[in-house]
BAVEX-997859 format. One record per residue: y, x, z of N, C-alpha, C, O in turn; residue in one letter. Coordinates in nm, 2 decimals, m for minus. Layout:
<pts>
{n.py:Y	n.px:X	n.pz:Z	ca.py:Y	ca.px:X	ca.pz:Z	c.py:Y	c.px:X	c.pz:Z	o.py:Y	o.px:X	o.pz:Z	type:A}
...
</pts>
This chain:
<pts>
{n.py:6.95	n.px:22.26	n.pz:7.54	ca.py:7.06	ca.px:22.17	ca.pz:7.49	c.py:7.15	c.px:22.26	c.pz:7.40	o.py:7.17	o.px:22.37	o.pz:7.46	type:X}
{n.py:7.21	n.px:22.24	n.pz:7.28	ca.py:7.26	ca.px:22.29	ca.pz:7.20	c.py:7.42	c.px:22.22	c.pz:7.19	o.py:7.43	o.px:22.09	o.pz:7.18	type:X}
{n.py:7.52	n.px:22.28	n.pz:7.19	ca.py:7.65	ca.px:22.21	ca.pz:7.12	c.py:7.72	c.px:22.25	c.pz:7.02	o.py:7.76	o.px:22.37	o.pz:7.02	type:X}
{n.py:7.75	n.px:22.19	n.pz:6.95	ca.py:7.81	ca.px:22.17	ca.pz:6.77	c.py:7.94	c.px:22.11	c.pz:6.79	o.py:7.95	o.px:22.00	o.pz:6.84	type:X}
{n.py:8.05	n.px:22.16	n.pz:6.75	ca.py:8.18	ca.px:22.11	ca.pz:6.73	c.py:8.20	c.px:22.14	c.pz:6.58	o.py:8.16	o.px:22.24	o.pz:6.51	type:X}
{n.py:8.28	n.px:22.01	n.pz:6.56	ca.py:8.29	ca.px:21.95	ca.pz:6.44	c.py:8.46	c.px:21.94	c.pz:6.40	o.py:8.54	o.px:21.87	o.pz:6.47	type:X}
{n.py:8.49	n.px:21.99	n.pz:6.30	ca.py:8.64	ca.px:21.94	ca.pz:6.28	c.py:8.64	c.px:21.86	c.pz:6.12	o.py:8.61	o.px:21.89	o.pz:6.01	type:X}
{n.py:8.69	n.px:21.75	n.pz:6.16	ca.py:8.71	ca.px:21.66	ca.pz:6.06	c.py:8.83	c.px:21.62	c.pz:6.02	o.py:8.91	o.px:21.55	o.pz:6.08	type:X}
{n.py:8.85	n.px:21.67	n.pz:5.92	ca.py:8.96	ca.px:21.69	ca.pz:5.81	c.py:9.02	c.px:21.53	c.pz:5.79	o.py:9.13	o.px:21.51	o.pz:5.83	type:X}
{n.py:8.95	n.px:21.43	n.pz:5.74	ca.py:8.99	ca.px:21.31	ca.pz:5.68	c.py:8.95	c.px:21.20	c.pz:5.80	o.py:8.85	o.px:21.13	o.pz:5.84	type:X}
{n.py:9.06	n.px:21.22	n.pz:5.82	ca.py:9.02	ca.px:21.08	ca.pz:5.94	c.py:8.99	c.px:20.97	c.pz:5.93	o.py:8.96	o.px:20.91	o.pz:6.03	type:X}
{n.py:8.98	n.px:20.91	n.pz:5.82	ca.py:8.92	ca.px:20.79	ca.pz:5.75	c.py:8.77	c.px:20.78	c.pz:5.81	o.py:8.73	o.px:20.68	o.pz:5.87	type:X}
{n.py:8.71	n.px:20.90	n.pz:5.77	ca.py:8.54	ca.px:20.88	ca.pz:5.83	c.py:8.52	c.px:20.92	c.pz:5.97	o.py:8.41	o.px:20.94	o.pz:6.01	type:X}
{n.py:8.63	n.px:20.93	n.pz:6.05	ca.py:8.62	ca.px:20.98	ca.pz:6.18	c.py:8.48	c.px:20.86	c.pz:6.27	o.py:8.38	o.px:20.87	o.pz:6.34	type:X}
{n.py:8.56	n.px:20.74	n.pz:6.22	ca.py:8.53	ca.px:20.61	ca.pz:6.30	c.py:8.34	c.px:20.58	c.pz:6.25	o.py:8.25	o.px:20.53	o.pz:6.32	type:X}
{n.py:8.33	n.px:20.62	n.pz:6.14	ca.py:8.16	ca.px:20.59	ca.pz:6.09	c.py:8.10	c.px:20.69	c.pz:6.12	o.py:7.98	o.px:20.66	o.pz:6.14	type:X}
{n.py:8.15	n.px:20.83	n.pz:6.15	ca.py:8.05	ca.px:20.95	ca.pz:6.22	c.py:8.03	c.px:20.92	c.pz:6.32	o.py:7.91	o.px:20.94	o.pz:6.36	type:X}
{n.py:8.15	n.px:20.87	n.pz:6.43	ca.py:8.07	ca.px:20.86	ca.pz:6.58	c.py:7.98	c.px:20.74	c.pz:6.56	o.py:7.87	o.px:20.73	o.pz:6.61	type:X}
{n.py:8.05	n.px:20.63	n.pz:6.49	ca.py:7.90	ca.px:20.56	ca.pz:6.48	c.py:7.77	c.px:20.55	c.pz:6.44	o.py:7.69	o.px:20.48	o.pz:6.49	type:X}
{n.py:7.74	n.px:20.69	n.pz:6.31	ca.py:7.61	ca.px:20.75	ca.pz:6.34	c.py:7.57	c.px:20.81	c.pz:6.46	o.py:7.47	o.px:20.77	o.pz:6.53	type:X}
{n.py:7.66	n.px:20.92	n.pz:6.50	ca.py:7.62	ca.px:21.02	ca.pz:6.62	c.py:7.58	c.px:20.94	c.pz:6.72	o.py:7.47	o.px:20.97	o.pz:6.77	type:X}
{n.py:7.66	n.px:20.81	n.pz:6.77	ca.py:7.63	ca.px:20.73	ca.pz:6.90	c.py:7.48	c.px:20.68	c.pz:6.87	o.py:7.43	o.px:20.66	o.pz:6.98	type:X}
{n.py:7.42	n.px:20.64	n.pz:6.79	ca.py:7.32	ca.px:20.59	ca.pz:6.77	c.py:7.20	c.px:20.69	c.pz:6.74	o.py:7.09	o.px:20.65	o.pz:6.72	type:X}
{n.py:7.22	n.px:20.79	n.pz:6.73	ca.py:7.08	ca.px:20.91	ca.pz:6.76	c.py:7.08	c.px:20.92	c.pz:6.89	o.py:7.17	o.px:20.92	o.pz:6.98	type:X}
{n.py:6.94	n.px:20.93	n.pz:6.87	ca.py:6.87	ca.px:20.95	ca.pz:7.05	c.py:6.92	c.px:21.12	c.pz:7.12	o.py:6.94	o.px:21.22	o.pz:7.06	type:X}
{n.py:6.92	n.px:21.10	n.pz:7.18	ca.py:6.90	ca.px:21.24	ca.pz:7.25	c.py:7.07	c.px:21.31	c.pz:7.22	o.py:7.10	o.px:21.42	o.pz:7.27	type:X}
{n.py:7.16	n.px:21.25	n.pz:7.14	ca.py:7.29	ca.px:21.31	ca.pz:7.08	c.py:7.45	c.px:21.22	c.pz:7.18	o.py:7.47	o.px:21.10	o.pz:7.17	type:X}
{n.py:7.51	n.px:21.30	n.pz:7.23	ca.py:7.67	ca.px:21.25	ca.pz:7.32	c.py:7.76	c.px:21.30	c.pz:7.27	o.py:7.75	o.px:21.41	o.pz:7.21	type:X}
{n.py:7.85	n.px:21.23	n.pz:7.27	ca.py:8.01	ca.px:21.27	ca.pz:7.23	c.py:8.04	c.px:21.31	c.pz:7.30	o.py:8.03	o.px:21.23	o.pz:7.39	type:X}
{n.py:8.08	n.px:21.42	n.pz:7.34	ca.py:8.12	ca.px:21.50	ca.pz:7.46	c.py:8.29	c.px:21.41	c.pz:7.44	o.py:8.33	o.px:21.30	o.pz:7.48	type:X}
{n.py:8.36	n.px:21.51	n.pz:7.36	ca.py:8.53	ca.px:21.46	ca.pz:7.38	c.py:8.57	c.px:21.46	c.pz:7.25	o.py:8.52	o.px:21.55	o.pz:7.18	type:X}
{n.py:8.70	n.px:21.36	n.pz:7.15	ca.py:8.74	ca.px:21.41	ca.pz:7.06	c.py:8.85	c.px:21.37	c.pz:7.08	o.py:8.89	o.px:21.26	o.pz:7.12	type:X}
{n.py:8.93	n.px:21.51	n.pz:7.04	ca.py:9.09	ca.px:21.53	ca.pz:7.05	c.py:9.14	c.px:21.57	c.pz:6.89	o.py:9.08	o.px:21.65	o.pz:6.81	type:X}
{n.py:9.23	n.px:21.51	n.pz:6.86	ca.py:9.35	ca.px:21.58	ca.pz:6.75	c.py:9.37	c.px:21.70	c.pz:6.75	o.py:9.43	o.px:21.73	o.pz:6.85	type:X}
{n.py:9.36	n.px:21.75	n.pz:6.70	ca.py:9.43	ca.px:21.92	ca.pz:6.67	c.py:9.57	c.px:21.93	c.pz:6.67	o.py:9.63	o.px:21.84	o.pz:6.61	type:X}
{n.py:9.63	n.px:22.03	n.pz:6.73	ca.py:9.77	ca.px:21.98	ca.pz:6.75	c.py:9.82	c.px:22.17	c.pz:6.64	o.py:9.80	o.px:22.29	o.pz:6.65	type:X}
{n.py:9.89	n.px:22.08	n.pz:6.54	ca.py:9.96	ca.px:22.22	ca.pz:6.43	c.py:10.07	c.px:22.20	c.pz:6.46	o.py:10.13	o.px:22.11	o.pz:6.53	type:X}
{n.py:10.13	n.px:22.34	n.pz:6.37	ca.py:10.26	ca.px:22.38	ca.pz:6.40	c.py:10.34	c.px:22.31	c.pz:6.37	o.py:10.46	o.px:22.33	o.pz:6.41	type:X}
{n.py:10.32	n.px:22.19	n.pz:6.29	ca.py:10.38	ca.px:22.10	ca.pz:6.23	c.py:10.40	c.px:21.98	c.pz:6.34	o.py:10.51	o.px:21.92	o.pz:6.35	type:X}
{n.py:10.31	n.px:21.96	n.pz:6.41	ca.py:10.34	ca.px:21.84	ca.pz:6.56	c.py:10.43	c.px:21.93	c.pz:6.61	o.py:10.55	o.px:21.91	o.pz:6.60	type:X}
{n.py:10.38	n.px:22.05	n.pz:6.67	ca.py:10.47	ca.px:22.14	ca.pz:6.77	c.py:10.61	c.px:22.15	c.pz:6.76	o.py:10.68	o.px:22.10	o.pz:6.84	type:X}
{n.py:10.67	n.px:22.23	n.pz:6.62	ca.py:10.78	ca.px:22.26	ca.pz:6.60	c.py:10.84	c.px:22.16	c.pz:6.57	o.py:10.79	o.px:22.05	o.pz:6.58	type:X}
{n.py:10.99	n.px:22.20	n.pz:6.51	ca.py:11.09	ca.px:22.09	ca.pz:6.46	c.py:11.12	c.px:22.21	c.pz:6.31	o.py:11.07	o.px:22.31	o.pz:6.25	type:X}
{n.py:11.23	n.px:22.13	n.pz:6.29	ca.py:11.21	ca.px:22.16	ca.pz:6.16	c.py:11.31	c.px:22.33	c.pz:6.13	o.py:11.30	o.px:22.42	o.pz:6.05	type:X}
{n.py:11.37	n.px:22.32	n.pz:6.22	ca.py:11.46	ca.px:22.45	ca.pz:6.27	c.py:11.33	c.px:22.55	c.pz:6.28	o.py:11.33	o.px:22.64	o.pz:6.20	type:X}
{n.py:11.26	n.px:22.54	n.pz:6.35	ca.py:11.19	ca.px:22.62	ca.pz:6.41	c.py:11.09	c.px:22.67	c.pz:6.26	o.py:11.10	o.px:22.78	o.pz:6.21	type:X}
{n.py:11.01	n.px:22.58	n.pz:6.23	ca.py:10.93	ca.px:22.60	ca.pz:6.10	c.py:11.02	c.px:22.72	c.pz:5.98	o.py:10.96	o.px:22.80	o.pz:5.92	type:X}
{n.py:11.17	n.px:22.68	n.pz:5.97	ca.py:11.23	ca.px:22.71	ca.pz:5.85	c.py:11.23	c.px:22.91	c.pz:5.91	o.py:11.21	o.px:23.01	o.pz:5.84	type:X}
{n.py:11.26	n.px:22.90	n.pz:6.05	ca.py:11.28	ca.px:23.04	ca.pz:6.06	c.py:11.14	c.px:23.15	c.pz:6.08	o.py:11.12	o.px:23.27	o.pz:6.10	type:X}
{n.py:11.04	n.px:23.02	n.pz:6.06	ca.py:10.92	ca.px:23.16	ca.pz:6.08	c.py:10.88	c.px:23.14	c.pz:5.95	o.py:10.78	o.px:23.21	o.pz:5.93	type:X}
{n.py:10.92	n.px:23.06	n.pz:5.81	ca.py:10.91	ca.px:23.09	ca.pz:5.70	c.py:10.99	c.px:23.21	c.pz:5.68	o.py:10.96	o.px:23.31	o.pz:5.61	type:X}
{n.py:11.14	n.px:23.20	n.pz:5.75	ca.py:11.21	ca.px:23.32	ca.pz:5.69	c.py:11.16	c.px:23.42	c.pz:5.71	o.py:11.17	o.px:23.51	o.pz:5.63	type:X}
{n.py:11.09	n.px:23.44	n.pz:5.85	ca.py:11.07	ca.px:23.55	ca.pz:5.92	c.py:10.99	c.px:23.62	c.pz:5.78	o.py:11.03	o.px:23.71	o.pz:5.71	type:X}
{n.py:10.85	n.px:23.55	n.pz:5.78	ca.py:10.76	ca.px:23.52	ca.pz:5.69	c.py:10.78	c.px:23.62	c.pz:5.56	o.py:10.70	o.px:23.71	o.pz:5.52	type:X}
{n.py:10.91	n.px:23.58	n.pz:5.52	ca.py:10.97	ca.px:23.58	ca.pz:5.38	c.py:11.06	c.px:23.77	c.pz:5.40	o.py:11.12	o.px:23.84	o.pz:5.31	type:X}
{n.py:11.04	n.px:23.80	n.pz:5.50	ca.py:11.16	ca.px:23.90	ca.pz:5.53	c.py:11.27	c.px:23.91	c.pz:5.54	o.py:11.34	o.px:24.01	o.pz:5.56	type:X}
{n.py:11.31	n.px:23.76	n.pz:5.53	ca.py:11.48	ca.px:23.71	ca.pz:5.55	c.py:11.47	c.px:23.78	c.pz:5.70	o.py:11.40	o.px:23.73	o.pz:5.78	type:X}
{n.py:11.55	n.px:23.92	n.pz:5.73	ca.py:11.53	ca.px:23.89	ca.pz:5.89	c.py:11.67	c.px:24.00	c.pz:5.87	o.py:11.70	o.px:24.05	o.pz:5.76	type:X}
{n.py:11.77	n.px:24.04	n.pz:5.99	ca.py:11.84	ca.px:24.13	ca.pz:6.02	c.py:11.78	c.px:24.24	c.pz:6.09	o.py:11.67	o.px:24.22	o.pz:6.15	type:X}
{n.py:11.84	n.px:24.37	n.pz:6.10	ca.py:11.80	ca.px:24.43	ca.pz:6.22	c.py:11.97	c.px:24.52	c.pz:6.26	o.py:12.06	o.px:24.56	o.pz:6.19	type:X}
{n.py:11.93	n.px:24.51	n.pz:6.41	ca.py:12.04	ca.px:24.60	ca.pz:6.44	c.py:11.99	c.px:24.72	c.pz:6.54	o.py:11.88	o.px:24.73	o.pz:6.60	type:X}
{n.py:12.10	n.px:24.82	n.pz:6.55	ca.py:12.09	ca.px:24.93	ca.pz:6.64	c.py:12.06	c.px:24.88	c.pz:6.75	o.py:11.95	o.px:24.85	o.pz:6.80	type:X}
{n.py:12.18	n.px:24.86	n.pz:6.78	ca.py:12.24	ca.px:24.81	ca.pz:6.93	c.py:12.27	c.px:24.65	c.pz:6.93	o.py:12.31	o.px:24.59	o.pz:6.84	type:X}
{n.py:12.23	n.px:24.61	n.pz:7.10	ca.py:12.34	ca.px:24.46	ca.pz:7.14	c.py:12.49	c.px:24.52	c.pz:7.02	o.py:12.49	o.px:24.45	o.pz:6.92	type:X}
{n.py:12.59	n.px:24.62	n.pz:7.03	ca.py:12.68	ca.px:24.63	ca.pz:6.99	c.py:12.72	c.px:24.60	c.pz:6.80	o.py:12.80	o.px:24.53	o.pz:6.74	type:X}
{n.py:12.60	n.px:24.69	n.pz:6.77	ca.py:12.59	ca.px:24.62	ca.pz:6.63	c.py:12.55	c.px:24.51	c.pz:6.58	o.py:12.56	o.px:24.46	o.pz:6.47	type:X}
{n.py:12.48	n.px:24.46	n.pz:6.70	ca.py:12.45	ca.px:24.27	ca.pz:6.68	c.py:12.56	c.px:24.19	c.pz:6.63	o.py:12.57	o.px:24.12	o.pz:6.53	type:X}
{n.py:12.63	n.px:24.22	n.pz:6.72	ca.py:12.75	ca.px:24.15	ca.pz:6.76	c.py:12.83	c.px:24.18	c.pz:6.68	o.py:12.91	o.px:24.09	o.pz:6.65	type:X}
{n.py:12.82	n.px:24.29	n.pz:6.64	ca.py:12.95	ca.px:24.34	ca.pz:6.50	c.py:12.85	c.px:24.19	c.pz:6.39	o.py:12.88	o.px:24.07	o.pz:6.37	type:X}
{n.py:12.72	n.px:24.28	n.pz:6.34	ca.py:12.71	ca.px:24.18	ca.pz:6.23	c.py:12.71	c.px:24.05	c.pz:6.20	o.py:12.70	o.px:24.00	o.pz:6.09	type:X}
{n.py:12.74	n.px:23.99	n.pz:6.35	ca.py:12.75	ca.px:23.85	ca.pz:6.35	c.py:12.85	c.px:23.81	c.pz:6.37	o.py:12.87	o.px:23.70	o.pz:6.32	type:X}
{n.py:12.99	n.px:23.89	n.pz:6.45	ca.py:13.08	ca.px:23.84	ca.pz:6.38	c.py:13.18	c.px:23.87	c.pz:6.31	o.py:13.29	o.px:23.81	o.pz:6.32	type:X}
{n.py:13.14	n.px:23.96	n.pz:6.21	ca.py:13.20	ca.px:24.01	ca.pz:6.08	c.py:13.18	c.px:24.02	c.pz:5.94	o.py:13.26	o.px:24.07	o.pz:5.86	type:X}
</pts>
């Protein structure tokens, strides 16, 4: 027995593939789940700071001490 996972991009033909696959002999749908992206996961806060990260928008400090200076001065 062999298994093949399949990721399908356009969910439009999701519904006519399993209706070929179900109808070959010898072939089961084991399970189909959604893919879950960063885009379900996060919020929009979250996305914007790992673009910044991304981007090199980032601080750095010494110390807790100079944290705290640069944040609030």
């Amino acid at each position: 027995m062999s298994t093949i996972t399949i990721q399908v991009e356009n969910n439009s033909v999701l519904n006519g593939l399993k209706k070929i696959l179900s109808v070959m002999e010898g072939v089961t749908i084991i399970s189909s789940k959604k893919s879950v992206t960063d885009q379900d996961r996060l919020n929009a806060t979250s996305l914007k700071a790992i673009k910044d990260v991304k981007a090199g928008k980032t601080h750095k400090a010494s110390s807790a001490d100079d944290l705290l200076n640069q944040c609030l001065y």
